[in-house]
DOTORGU-682106 format. One record per atom (N, C-alpha, C): residue number from 1; residue in one letter; atom name; z, y, x. Coordinates in steps of 0.05 Angstrom, whole numbers, plus 32768, in hexadecimal, padded with zeros to 4 digits. Layout:
<sites>
site pos:NUM code:A site:CA up:Z north:Y east:X $
...
</sites>
This chain:
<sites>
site pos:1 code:X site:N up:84E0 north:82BE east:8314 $
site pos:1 code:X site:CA up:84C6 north:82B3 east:831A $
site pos:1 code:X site:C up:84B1 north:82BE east:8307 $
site pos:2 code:X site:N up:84B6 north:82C6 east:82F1 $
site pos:2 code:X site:CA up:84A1 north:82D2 east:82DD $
site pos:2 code:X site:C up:849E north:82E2 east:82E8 $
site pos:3 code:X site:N up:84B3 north:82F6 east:82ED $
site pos:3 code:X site:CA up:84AA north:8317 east:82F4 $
site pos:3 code:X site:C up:849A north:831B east:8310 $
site pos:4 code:X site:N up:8497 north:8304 east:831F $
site pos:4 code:X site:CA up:848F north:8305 east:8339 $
site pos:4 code:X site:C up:8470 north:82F4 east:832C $
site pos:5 code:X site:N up:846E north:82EA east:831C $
site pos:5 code:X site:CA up:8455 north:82DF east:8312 $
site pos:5 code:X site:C up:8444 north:82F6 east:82FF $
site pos:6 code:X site:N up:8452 north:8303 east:82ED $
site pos:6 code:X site:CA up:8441 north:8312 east:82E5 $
site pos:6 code:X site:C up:843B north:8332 east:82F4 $
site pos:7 code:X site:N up:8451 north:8341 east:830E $
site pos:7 code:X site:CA up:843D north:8340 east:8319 $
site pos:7 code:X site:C up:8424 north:8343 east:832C $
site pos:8 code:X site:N up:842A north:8327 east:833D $
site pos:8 code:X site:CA up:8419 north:8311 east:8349 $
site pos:8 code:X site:C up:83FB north:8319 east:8335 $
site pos:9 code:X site:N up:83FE north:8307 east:8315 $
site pos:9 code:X site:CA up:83DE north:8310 east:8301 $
site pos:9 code:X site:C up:83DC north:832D east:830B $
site pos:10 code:X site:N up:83F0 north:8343 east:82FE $
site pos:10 code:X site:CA up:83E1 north:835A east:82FE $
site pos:10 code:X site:C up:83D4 north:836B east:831E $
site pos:11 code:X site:N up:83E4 north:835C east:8335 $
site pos:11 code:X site:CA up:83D8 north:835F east:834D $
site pos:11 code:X site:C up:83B7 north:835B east:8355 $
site pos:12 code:X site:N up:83AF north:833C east:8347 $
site pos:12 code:X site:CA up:8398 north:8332 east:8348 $
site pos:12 code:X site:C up:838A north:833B east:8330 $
site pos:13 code:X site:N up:838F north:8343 east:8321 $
site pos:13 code:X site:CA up:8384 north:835B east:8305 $
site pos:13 code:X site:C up:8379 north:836D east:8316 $
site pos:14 code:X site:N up:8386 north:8372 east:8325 $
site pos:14 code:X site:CA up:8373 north:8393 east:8333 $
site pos:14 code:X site:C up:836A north:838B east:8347 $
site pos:15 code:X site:N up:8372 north:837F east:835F $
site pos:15 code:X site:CA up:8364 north:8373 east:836F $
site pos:15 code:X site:C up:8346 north:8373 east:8367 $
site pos:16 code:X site:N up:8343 north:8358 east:834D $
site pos:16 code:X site:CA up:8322 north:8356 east:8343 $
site pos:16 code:X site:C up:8313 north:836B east:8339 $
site pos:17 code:X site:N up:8322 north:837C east:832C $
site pos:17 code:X site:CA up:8323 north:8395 east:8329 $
site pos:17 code:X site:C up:8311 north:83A5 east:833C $
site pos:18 code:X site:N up:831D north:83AE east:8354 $
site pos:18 code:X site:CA up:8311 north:83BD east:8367 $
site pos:18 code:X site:C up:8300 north:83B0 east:8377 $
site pos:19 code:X site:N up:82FD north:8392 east:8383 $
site pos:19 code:X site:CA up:82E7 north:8386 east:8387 $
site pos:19 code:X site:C up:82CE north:838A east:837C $
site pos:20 code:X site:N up:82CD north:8384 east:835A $
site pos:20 code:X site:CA up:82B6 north:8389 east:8346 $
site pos:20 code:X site:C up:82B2 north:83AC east:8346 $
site pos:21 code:X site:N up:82BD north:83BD east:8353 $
site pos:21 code:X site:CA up:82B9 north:83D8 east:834F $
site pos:21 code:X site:C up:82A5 north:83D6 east:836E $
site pos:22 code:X site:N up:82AF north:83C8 east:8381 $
site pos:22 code:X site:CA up:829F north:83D0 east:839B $
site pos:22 code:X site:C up:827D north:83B1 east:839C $
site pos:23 code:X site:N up:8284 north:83A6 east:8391 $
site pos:23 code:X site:CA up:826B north:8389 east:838A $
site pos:23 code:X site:C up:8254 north:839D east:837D $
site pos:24 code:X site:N up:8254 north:83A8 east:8365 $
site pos:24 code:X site:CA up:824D north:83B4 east:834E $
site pos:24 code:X site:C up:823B north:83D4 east:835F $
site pos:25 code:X site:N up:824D north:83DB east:836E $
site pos:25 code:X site:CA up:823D north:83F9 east:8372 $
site pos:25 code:X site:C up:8224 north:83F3 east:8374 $
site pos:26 code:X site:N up:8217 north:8404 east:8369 $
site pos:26 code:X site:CA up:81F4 north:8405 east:8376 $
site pos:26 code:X site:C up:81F4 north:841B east:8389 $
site pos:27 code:X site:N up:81E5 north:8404 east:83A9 $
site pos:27 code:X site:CA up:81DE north:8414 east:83B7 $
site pos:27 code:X site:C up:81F2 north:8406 east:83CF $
site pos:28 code:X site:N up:8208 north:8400 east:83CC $
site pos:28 code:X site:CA up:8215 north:83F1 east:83D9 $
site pos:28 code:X site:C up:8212 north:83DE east:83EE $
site pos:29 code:X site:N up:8212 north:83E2 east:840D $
site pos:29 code:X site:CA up:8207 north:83C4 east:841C $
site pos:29 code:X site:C up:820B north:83B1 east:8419 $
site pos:30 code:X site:N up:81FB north:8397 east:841C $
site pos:30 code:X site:CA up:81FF north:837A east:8414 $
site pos:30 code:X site:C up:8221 north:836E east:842A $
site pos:31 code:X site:N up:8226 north:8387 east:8442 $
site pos:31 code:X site:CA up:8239 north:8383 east:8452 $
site pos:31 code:X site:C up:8256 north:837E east:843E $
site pos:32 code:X site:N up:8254 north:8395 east:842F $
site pos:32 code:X site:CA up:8267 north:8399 east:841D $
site pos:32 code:X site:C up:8268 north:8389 east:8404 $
site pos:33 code:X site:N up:8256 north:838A east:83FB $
site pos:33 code:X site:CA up:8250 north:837A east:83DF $
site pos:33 code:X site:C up:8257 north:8368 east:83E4 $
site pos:34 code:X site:N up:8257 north:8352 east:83F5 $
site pos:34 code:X site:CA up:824D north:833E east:83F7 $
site pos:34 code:X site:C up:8269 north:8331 east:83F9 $
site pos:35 code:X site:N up:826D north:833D east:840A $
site pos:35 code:X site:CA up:8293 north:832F east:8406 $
site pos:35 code:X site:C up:82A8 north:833E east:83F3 $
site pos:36 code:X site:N up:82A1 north:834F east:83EC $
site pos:36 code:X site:CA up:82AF north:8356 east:83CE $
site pos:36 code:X site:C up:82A0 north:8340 east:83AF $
site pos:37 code:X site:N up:828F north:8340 east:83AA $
site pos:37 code:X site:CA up:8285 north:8330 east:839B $
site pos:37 code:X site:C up:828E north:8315 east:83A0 $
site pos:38 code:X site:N up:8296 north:8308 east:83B6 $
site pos:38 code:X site:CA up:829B north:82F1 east:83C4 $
site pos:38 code:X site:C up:82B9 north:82F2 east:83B7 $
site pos:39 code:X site:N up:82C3 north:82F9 east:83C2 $
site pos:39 code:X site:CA up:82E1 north:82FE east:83BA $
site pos:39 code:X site:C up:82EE north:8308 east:839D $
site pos:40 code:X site:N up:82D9 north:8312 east:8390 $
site pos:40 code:X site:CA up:82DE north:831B east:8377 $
site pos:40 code:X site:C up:82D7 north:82FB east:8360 $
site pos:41 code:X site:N up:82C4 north:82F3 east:8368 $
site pos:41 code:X site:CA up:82B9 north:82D9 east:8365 $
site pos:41 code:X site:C up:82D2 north:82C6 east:8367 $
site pos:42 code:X site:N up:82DD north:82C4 east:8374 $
site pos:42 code:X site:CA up:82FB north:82AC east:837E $
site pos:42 code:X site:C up:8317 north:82B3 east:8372 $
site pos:43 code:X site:N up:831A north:82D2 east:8370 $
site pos:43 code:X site:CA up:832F north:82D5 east:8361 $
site pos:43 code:X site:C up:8333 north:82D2 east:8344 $
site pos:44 code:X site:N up:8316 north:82D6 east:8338 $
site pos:44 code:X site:CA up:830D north:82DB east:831F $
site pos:44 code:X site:C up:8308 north:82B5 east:8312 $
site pos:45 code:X site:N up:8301 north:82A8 east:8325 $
site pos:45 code:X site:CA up:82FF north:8289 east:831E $
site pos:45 code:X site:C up:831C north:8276 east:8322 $
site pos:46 code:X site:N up:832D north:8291 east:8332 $
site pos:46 code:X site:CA up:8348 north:827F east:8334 $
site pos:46 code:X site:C up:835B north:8284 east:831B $
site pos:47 code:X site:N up:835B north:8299 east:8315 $
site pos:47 code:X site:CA up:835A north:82AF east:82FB $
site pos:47 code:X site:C up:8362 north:829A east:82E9 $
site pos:48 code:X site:N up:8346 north:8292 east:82E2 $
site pos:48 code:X site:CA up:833C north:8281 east:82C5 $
site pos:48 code:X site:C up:833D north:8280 east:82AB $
site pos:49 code:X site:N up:8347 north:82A2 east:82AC $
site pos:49 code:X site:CA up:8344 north:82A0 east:828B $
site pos:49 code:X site:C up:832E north:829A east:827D $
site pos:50 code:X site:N up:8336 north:829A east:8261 $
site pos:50 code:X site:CA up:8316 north:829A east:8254 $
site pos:50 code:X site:C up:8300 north:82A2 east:825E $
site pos:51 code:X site:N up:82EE north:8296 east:8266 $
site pos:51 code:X site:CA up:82CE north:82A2 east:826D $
site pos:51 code:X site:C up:82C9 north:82A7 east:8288 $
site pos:52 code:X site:N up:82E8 north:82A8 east:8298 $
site pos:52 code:X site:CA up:82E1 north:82BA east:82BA $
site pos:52 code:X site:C up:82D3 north:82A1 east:82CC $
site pos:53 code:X site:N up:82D5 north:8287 east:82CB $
site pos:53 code:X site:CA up:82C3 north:8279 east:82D2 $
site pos:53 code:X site:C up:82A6 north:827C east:82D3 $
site pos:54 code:X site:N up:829D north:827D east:82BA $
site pos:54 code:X site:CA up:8283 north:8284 east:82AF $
site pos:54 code:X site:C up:8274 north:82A4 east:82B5 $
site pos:55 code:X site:N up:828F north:82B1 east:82B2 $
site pos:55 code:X site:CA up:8289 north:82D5 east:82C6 $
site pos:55 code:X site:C up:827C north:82D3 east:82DC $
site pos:56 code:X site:N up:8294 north:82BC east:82F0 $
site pos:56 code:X site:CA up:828A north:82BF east:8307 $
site pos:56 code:X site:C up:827C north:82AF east:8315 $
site pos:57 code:X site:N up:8271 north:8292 east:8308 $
site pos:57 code:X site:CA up:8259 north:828E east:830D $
site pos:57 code:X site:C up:823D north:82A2 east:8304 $
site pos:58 code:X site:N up:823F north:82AE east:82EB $
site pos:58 code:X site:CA up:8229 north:82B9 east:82E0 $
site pos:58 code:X site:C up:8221 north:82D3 east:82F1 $
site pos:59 code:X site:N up:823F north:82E3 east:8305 $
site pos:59 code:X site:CA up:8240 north:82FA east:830F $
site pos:59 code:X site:C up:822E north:82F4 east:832A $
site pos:60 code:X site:N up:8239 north:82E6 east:8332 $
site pos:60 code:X site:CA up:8235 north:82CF east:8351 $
site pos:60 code:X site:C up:8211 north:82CB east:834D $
site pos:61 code:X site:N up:8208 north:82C1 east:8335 $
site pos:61 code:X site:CA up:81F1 north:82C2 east:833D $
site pos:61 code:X site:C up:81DA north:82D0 east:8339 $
site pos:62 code:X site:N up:81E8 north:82EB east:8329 $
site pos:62 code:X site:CA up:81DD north:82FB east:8328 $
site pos:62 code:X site:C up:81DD north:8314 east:833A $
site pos:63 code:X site:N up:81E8 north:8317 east:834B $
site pos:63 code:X site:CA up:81F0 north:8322 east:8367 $
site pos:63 code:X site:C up:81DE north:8314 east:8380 $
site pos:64 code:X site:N up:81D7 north:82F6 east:8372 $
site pos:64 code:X site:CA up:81C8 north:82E5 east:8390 $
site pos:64 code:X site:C up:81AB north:82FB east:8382 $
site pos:65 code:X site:N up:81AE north:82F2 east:836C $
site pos:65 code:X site:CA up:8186 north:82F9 east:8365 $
site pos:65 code:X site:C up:817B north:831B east:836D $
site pos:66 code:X site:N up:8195 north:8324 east:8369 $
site pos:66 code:X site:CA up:8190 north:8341 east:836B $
site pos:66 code:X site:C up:818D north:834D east:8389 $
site pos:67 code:X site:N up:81A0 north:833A east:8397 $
site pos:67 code:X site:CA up:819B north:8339 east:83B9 $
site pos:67 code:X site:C up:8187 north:832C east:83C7 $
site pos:68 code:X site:N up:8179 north:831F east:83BA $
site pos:68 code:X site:CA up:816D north:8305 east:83C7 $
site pos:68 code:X site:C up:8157 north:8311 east:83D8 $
site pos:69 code:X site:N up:8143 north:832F east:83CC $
site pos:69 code:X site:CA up:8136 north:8339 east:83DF $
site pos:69 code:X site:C up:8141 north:834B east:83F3 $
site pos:70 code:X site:N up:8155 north:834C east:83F5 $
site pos:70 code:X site:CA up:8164 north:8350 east:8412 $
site pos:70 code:X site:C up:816C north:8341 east:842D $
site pos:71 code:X site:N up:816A north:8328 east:841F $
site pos:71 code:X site:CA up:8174 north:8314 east:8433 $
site pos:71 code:X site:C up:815B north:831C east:844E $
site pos:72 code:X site:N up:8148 north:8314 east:8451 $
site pos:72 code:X site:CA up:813B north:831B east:8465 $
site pos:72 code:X site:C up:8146 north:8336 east:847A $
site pos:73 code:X site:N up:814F north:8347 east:8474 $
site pos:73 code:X site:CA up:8159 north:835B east:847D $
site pos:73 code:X site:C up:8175 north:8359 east:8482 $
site pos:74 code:X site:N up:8186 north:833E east:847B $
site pos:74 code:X site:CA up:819D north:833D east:8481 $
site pos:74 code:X site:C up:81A2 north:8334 east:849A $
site pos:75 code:X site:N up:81C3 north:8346 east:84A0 $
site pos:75 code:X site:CA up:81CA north:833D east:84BB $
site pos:75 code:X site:C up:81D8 north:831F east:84C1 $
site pos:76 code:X site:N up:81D9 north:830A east:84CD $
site pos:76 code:X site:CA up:81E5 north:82FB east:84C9 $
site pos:76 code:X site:C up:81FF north:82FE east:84C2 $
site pos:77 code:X site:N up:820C north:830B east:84C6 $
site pos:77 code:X site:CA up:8221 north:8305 east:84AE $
site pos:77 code:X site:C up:821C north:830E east:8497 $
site pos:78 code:X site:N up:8213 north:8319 east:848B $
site pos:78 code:X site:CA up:820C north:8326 east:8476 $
site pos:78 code:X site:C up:81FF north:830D east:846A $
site pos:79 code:X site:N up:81EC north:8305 east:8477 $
site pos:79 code:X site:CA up:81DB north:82F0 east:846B $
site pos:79 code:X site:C up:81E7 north:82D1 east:846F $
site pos:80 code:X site:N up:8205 north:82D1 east:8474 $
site pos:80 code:X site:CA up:8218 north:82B8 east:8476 $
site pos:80 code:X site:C up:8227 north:82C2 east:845E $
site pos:81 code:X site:N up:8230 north:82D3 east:845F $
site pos:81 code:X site:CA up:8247 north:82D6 east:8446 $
site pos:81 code:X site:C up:8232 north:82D9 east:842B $
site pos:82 code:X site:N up:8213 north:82D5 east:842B $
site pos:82 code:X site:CA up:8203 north:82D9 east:8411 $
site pos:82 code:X site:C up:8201 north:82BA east:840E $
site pos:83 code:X site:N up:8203 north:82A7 east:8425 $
site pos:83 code:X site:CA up:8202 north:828C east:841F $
site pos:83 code:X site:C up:8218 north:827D east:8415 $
site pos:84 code:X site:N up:8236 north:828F east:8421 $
site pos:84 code:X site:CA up:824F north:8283 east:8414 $
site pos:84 code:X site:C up:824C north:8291 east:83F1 $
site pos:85 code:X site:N up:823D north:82A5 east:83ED $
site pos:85 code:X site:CA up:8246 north:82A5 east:83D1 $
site pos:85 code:X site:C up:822B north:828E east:83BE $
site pos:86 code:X site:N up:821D north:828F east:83D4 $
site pos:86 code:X site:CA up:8208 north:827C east:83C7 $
site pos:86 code:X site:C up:8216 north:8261 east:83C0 $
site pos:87 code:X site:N up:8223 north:824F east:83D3 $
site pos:87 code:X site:CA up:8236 north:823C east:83CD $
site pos:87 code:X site:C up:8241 north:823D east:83BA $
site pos:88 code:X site:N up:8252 north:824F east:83BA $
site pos:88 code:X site:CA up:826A north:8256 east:839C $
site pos:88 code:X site:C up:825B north:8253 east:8388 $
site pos:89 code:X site:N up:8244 north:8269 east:8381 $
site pos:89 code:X site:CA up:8230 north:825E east:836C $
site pos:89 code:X site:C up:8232 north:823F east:8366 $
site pos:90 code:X site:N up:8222 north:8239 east:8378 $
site pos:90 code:X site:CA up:8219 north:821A east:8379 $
site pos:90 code:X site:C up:8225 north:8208 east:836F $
site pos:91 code:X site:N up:8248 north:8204 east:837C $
site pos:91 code:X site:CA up:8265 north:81FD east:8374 $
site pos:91 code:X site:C up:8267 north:81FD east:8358 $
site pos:92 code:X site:N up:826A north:8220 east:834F $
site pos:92 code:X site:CA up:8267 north:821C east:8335 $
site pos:92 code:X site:C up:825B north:8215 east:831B $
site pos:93 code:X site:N up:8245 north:8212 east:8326 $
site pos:93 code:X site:CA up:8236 north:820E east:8310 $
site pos:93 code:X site:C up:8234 north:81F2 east:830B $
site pos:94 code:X site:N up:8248 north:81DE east:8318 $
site pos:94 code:X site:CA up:824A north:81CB east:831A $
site pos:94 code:X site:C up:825E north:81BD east:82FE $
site pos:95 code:X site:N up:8276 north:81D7 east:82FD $
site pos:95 code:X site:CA up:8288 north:81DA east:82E7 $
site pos:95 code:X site:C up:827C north:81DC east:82D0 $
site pos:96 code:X site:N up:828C north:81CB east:82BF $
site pos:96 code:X site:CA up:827D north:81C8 east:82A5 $
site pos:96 code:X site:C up:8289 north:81E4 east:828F $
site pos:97 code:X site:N up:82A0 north:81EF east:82A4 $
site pos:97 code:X site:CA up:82A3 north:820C east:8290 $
site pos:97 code:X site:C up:8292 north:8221 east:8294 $
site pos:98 code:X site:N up:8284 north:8229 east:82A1 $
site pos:98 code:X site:CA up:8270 north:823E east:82A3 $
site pos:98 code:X site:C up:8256 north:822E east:8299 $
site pos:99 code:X site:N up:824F north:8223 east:8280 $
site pos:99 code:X site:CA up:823F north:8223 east:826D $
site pos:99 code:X site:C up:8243 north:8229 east:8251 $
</sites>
């Protein structure tokens, strides 16, 4: 059970990994971003080490502000999956560990 747990971690180690490599590009569509950041956001808060709470609320809403003059130009989905990460934000910042 360890060896299938650790690695299970180092699976989701890269996983967040390559998410935060495709969230992060500049230049990148909000199509893409948007659910990599989303997903990178959930693995990284299920995670929980030290600080990844606080990462990924701090990441989460710094990704809304930096998108936010796009939304008008978003496609509805695009501009649904910017509202599901807007939630998560929201969610978290509710947690008293991301202060």
């Amino acid at each position: 059970v360890a060896r299938r747990l650790g690695s299970m971690a180092r699976f989701n180690d890269e996983a967040i990994a390559a998410y935060s490599a495709v969230w992060s590009a500049a230049g990148a569509p909000v199509r893409i971003t948007a659910f990599a950041i989303k997903t990178w956001m959930e693995l990284v808060w299920t995670r929980n080490q030290p600080d990844d709470r606080k990462m990924s609320y701090q990441s989460g809403l710094r990704y809304l502000d930096a998108t936010r003059p796009q939304v008008p130009n978003m496609t509805p989905e695009e501009s649904a999956l910017w509202q599901e990460i807007e939630k998560l934000v929201a969610t978290y910042a509710t947690e008293p560990s991301v202060r």
